[in-house]
N, CA, C and O atoms as a MOPAC input file, in Angstrom:
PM7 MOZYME 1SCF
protein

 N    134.04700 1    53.14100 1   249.94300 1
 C    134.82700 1    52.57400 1   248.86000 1
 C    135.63000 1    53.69000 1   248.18800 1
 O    135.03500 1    54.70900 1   247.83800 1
 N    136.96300 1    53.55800 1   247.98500 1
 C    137.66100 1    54.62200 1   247.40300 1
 C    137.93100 1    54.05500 1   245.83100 1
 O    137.97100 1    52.93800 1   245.31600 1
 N    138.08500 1    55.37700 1   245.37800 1
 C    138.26200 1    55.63900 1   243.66900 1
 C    139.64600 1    55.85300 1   243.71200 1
 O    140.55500 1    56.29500 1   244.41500 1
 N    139.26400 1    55.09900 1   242.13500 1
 C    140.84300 1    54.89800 1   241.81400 1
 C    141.27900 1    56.50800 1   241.21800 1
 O    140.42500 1    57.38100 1   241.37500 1
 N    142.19300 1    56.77500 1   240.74800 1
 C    142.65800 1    58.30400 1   240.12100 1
 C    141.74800 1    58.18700 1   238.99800 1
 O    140.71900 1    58.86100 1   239.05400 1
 N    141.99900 1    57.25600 1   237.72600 1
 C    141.13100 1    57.12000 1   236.78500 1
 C    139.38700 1    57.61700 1   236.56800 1
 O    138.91700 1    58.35100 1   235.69900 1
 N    138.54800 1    56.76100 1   237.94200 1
 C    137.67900 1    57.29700 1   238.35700 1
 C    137.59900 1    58.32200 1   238.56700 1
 O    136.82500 1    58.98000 1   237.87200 1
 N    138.38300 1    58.99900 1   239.66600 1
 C    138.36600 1    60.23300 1   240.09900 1
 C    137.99300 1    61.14500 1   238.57800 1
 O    136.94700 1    61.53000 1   238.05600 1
 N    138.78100 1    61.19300 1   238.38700 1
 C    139.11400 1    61.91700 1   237.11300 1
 C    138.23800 1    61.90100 1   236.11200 1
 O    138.05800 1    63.03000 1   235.65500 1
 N    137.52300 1    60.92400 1   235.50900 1
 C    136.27800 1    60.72600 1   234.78800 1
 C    135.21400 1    61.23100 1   235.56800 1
 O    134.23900 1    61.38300 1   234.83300 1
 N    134.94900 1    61.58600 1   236.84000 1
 C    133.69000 1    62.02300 1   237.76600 1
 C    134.32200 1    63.54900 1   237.20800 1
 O    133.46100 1    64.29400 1   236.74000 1
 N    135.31800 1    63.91900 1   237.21300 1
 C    135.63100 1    65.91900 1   237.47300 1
 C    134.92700 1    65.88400 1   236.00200 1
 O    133.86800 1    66.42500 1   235.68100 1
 N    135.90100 1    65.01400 1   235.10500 1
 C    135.63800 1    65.09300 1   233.74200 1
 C    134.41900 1    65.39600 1   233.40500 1
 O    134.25900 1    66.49700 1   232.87900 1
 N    133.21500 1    64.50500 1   233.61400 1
 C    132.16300 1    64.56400 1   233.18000 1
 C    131.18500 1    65.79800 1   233.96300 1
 O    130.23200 1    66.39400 1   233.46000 1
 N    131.79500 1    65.97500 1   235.44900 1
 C    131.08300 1    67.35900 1   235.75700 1
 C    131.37200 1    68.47700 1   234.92100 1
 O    130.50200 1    69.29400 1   234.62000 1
 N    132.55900 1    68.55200 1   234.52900 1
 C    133.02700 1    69.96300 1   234.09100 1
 C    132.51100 1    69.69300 1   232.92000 1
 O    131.49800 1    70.37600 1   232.77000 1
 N    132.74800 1    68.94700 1   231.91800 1
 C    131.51300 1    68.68000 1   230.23700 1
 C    130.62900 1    68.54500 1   230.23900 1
 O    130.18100 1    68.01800 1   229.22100 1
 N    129.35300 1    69.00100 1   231.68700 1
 C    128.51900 1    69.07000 1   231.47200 1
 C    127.97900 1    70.77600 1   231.18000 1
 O    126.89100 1    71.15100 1   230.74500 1
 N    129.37500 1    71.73300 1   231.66500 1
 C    128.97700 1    73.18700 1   231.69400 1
 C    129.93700 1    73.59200 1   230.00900 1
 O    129.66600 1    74.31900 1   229.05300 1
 N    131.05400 1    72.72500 1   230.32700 1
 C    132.09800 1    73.30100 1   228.85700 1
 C    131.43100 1    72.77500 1   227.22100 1
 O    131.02200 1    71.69100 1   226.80400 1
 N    131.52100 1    73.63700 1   226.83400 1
 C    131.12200 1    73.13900 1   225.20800 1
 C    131.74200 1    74.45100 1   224.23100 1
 O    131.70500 1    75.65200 1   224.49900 1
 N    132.21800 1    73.89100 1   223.22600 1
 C    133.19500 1    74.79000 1   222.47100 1
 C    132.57500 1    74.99300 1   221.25700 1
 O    131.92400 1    74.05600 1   220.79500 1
 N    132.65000 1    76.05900 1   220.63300 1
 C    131.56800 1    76.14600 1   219.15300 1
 C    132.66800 1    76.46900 1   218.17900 1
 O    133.83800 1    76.64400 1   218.51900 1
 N    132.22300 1    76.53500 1   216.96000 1
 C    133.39200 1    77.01500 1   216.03400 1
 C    133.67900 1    78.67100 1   215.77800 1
 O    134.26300 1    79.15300 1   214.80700 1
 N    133.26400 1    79.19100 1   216.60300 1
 C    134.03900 1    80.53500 1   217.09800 1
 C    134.60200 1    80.50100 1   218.14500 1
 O    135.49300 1    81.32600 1   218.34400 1
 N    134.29900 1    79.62900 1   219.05800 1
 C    134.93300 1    79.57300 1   220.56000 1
 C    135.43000 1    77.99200 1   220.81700 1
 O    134.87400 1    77.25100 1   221.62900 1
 N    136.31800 1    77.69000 1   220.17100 1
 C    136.04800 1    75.70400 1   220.23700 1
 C    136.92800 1    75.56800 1   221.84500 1
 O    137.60200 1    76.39900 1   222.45300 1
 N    136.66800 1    74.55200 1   222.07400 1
 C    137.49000 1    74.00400 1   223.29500 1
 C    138.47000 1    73.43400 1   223.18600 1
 O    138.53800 1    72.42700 1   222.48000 1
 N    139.60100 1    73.96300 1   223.91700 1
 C    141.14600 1    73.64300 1   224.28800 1
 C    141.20800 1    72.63300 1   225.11600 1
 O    141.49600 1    72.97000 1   226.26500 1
 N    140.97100 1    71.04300 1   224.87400 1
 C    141.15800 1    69.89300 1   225.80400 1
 C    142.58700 1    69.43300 1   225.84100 1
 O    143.39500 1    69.54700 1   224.92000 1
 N    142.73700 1    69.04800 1   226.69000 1
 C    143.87400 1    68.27400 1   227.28000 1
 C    144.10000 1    67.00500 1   227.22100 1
 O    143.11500 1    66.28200 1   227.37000 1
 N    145.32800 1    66.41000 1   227.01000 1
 C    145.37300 1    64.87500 1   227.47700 1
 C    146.97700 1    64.94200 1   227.66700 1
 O    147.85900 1    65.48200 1   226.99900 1
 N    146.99900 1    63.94800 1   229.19200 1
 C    148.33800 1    64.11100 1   229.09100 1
 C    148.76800 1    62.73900 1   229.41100 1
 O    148.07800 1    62.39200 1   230.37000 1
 N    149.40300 1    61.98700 1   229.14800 1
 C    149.55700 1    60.36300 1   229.57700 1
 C    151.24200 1    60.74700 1   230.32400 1
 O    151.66300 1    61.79300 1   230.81700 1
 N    151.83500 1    59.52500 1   230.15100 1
 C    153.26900 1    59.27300 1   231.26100 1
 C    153.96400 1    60.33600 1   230.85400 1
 O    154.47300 1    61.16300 1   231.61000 1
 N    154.01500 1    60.35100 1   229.38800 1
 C    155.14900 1    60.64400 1   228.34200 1
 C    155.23400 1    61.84300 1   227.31400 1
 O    156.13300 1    62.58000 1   226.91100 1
 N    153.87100 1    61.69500 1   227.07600 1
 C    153.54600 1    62.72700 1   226.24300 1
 C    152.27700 1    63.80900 1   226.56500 1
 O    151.43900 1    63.29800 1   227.30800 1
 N    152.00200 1    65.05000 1   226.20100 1
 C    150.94100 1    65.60300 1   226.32700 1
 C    150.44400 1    66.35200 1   224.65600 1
 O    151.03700 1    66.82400 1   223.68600 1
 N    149.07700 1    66.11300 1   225.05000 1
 C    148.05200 1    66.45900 1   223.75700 1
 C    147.01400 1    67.67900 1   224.04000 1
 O    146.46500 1    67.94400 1   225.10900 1
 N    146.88300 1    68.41100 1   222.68000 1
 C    146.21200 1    69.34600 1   222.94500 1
 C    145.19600 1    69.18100 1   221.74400 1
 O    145.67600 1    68.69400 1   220.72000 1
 N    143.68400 1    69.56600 1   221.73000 1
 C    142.96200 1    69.87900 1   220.55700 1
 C    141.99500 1    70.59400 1   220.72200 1
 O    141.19100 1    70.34300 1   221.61900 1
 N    141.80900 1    71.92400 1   219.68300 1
 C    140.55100 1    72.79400 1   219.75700 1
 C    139.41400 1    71.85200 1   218.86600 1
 O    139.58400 1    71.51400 1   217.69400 1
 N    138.01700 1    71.45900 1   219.84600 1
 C    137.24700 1    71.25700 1   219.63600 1
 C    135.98800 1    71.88800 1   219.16400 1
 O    135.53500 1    72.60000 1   220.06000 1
 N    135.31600 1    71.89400 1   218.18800 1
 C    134.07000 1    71.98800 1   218.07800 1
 C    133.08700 1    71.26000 1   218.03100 1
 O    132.82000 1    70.51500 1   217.08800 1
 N    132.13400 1    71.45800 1   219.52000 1
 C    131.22800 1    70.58900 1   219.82100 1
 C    130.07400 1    69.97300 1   219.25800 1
 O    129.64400 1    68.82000 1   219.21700 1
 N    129.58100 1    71.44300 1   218.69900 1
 C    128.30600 1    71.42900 1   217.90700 1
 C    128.72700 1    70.94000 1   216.61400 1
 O    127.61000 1    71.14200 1   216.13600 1
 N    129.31700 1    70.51200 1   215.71900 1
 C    129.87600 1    69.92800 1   214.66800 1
 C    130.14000 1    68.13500 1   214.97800 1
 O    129.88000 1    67.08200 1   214.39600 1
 N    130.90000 1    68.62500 1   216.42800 1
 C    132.04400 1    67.21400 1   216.88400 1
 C    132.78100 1    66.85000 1   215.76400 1
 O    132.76800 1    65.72800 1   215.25700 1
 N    133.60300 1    68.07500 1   215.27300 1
 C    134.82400 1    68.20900 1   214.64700 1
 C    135.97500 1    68.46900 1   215.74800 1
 O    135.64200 1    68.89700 1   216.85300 1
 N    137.58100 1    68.16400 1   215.39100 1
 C    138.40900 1    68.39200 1   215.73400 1
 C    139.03300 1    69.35400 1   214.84100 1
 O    139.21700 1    68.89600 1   213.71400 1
 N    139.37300 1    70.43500 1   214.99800 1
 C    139.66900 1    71.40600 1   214.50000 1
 C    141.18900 1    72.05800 1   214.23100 1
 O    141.66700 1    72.61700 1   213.24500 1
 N    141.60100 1    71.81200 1   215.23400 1
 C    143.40000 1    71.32000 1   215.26100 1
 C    144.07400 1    70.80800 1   216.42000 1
 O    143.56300 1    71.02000 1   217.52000 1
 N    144.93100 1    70.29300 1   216.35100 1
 C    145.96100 1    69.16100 1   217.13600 1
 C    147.28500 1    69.59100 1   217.34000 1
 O    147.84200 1    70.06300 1   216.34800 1
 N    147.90000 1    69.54100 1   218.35600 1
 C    149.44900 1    69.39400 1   218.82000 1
 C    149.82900 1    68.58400 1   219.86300 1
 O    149.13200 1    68.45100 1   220.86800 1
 N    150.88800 1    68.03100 1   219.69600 1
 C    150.92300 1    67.38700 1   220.61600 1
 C    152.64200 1    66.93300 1   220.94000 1
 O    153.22500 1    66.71800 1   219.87700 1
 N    153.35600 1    66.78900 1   221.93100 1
 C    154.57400 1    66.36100 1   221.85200 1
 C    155.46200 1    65.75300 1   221.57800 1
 O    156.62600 1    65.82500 1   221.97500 1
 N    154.83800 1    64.89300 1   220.65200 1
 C    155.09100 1    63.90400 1   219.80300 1
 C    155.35900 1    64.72000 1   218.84500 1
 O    155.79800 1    63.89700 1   218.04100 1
 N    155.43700 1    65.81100 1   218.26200 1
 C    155.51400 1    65.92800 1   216.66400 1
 C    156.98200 1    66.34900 1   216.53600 1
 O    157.66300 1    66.71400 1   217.49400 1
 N    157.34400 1    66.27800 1   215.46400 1
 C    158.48400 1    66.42100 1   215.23100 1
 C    159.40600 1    67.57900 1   215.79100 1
 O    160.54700 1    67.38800 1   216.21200 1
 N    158.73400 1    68.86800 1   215.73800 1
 C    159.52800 1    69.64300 1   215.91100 1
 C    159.64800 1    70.14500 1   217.25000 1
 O    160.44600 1    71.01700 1   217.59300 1
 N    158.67600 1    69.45400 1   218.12600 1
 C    159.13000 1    69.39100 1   219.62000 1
 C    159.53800 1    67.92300 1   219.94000 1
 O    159.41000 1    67.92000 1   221.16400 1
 N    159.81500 1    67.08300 1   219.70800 1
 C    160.06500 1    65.84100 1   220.34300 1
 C    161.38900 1    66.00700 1   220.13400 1
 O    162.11800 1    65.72400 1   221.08400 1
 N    162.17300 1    66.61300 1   218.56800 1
 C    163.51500 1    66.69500 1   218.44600 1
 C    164.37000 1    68.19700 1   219.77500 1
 O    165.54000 1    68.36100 1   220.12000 1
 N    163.58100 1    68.67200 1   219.99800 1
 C    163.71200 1    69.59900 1   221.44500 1
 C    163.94400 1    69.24000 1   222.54600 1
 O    163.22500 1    68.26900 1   222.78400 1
 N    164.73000 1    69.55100 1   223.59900 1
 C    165.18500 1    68.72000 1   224.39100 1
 C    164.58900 1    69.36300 1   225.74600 1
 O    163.71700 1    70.18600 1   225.46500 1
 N    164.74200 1    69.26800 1   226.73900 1
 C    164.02900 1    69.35100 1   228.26300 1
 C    162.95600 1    68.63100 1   228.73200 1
 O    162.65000 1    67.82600 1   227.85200 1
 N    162.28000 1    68.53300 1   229.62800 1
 C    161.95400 1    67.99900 1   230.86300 1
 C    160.29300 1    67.83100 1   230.14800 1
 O    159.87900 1    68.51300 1   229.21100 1
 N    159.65200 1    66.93700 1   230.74400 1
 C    157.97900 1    67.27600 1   230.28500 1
 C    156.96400 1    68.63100 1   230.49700 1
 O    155.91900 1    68.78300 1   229.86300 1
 N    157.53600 1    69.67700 1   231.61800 1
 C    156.97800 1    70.79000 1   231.24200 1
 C    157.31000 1    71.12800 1   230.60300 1
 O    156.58900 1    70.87400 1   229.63800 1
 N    158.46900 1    71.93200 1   230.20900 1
 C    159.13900 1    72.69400 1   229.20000 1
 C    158.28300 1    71.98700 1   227.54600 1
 O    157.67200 1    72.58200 1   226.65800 1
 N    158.52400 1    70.91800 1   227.67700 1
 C    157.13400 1    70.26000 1   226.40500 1
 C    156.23600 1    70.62300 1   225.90900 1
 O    155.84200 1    70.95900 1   224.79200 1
 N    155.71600 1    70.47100 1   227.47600 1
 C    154.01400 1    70.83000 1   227.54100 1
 C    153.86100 1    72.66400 1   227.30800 1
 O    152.73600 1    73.09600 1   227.05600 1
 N    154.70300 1    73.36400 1   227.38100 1
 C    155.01900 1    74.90600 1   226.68500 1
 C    154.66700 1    74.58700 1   226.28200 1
 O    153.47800 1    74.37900 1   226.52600 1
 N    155.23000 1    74.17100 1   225.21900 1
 C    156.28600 1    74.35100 1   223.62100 1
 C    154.56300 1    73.74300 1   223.02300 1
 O    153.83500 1    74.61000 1   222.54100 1
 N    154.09500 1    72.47300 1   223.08700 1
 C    152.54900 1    72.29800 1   222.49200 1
 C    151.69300 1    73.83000 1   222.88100 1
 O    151.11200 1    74.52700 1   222.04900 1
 N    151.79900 1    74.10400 1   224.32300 1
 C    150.76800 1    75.44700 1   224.47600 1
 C    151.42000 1    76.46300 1   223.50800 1
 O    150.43600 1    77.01400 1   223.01500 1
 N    152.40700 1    76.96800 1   223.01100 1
 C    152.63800 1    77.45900 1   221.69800 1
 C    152.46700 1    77.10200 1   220.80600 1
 O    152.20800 1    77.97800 1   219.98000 1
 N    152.46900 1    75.86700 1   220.35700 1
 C    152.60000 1    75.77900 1   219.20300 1
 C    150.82500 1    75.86600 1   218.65200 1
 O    150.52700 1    76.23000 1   217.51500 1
 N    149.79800 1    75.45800 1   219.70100 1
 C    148.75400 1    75.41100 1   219.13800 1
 C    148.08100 1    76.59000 1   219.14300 1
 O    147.21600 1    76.98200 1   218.36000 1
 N    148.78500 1    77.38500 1   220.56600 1
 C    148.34800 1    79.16700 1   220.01900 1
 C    148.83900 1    79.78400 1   218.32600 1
 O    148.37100 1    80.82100 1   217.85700 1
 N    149.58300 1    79.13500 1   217.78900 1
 C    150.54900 1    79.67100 1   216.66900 1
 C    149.40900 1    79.41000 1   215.84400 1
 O    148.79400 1    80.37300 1   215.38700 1
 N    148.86600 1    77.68700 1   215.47000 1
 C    147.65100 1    77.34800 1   215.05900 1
 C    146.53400 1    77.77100 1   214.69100 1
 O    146.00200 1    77.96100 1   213.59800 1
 N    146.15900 1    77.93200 1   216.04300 1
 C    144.86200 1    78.95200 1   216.53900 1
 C    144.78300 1    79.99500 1   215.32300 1
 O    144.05000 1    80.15200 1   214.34600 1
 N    145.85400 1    80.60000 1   215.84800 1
 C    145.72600 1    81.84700 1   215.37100 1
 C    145.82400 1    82.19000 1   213.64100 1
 O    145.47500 1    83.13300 1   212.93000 1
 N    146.40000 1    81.06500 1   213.45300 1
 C    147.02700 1    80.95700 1   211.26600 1
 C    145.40500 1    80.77100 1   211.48000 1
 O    144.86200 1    81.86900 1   211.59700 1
 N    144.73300 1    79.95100 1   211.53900 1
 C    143.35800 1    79.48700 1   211.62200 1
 C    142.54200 1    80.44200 1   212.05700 1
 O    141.36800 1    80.16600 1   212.30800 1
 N    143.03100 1    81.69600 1   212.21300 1
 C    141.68900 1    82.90400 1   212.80100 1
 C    141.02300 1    82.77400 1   214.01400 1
 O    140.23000 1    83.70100 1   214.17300 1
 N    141.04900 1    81.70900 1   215.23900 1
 C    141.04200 1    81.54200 1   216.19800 1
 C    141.53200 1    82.41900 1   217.30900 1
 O    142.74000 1    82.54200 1   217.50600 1
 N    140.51900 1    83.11300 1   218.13800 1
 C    141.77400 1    83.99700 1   218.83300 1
 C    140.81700 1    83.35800 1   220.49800 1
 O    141.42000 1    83.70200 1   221.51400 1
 N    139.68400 1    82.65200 1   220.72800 1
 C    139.42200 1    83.07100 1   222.12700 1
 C    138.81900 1    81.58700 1   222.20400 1
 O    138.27700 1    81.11600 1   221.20400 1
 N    138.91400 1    80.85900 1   223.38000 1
 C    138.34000 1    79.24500 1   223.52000 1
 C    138.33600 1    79.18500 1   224.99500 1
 O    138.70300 1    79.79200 1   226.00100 1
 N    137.63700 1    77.97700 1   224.52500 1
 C    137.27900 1    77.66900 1   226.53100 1
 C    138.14900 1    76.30400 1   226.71700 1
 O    138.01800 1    75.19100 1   226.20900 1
 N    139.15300 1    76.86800 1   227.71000 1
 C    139.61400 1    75.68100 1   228.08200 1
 C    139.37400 1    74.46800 1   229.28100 1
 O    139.13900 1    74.71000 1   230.46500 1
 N    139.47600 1    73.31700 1   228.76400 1
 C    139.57000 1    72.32500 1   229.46300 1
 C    140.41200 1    70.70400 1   229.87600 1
 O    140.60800 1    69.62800 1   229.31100 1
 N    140.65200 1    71.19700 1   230.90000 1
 C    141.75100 1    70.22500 1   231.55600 1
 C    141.41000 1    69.06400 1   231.83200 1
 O    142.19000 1    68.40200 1   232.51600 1
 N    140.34100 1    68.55400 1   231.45600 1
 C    139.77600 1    67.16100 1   230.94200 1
 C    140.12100 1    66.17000 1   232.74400 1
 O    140.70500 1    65.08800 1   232.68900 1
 N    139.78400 1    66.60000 1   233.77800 1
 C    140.14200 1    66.12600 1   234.85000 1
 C    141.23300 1    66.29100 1   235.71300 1
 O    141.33300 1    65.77700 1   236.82700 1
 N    142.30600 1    67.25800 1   234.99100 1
 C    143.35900 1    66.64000 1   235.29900 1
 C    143.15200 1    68.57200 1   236.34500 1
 O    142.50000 1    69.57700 1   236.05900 1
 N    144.14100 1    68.21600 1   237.59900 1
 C    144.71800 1    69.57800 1   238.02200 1
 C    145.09100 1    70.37500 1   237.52000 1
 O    145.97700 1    70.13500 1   236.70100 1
 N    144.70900 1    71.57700 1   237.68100 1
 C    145.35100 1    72.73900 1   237.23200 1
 C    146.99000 1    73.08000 1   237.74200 1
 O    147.34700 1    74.24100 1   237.94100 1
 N    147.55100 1    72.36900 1   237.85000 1
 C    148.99600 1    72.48000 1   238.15700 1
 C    149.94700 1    71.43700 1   236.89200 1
 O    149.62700 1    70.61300 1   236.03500 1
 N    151.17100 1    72.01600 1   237.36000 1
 C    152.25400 1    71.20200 1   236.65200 1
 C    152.02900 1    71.13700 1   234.56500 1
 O    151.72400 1    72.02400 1   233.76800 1
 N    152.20300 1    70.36400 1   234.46400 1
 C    152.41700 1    70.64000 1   232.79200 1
 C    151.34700 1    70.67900 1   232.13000 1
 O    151.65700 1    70.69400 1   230.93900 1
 N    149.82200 1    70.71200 1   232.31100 1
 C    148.43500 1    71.09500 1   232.60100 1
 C    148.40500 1    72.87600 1   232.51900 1
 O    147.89300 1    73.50100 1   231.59000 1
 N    149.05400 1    73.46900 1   233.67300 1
 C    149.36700 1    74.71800 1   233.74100 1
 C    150.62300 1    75.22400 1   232.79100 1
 O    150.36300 1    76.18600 1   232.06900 1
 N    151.44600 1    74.88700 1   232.74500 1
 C    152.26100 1    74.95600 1   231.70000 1
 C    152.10500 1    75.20500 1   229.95900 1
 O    152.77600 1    75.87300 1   229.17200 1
 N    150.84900 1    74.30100 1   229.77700 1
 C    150.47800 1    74.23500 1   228.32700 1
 C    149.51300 1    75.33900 1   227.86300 1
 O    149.44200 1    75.81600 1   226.73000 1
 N    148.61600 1    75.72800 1   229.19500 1
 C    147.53100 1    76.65200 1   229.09300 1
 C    148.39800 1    78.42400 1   229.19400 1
 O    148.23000 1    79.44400 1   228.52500 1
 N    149.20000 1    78.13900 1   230.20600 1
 C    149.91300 1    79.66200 1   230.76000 1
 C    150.48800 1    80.09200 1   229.08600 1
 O    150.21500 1    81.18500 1   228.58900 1
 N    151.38900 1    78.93100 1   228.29300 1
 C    152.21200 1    78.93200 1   226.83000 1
 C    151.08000 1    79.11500 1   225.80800 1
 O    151.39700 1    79.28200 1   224.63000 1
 N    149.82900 1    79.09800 1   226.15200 1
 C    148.83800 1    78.96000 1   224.91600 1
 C    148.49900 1    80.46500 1   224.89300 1
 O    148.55500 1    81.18600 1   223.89600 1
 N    148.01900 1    80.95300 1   226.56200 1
 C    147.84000 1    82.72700 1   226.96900 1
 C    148.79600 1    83.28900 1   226.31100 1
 O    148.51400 1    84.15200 1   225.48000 1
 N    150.04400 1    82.93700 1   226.53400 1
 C    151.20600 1    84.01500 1   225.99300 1
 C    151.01700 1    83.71700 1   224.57100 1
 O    150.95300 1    84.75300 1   223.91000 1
 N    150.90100 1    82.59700 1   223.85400 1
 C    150.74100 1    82.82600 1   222.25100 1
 C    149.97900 1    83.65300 1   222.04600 1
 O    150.09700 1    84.26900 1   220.98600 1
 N    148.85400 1    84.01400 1   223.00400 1
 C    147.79800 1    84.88800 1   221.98200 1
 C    146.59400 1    84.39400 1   222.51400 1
 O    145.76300 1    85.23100 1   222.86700 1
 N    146.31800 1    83.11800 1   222.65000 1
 C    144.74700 1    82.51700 1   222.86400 1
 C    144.32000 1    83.01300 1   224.02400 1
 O    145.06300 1    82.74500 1   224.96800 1
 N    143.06300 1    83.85500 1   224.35500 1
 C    142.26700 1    84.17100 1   225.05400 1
 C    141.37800 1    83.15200 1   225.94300 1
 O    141.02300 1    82.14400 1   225.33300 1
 N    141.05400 1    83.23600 1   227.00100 1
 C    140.85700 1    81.86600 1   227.48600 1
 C    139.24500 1    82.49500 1   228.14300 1
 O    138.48700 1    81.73700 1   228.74800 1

């Protein structure tokens, strides 16, 4: 019986959250990326606080123009910028199922160059 992508993706998901967990010195950099938009948030697990958010939707990248990687940068900056006003400098990231390629890689490579330690 074959899996749908969805499936697929909830099986990586839940393997990889069974080793990733983010604390509030080290919170976790999750991912979400749907058709249109992509989301980023440093998590803290042991709390299960959300700690901060970006995402391509916000104003000052949605009024920005290019392609959905170039996007998915511009969030991996903007939440290194975050991070860092917030004293944040090192997290464990996770790609919440998804491949390490394409605007996935894009958001994480833009988060390294802000500053965030991975």
């Amino acid at each position: 019986m074959a899996l749908t992508k969805t499936e697929r993706r909830n099986r990586i998901k839940t393997r990889v959250r069974r080793i990733v967990t983010g604390s509030a010195e080290r919170p976790r950099l999750s991912v979400f990326r749907s058709n249109k938009q992509i989301y980023a948030q440093l998590i803290d697990d042991t709390n299960a606080t959300t700690l901060l958010a970006a995402s391509s939707s916000e104003k000052e990248i949605a009024s920005e123009s290019g392609n959905k990687s170039e996007k998915a940068a511009m969030v991996g900056k903007l939440i290194a910028k975050k991070a860092l006003a917030a004293g944040i400098e090192k997290v464990v990231f996770d790609r919440n199922g998804y491949l390490y390629h394409g605007r996935v890689k894009q958001l994480a490579d833009a988060a390294r160059k802000g500053g965030l330690k991975f």
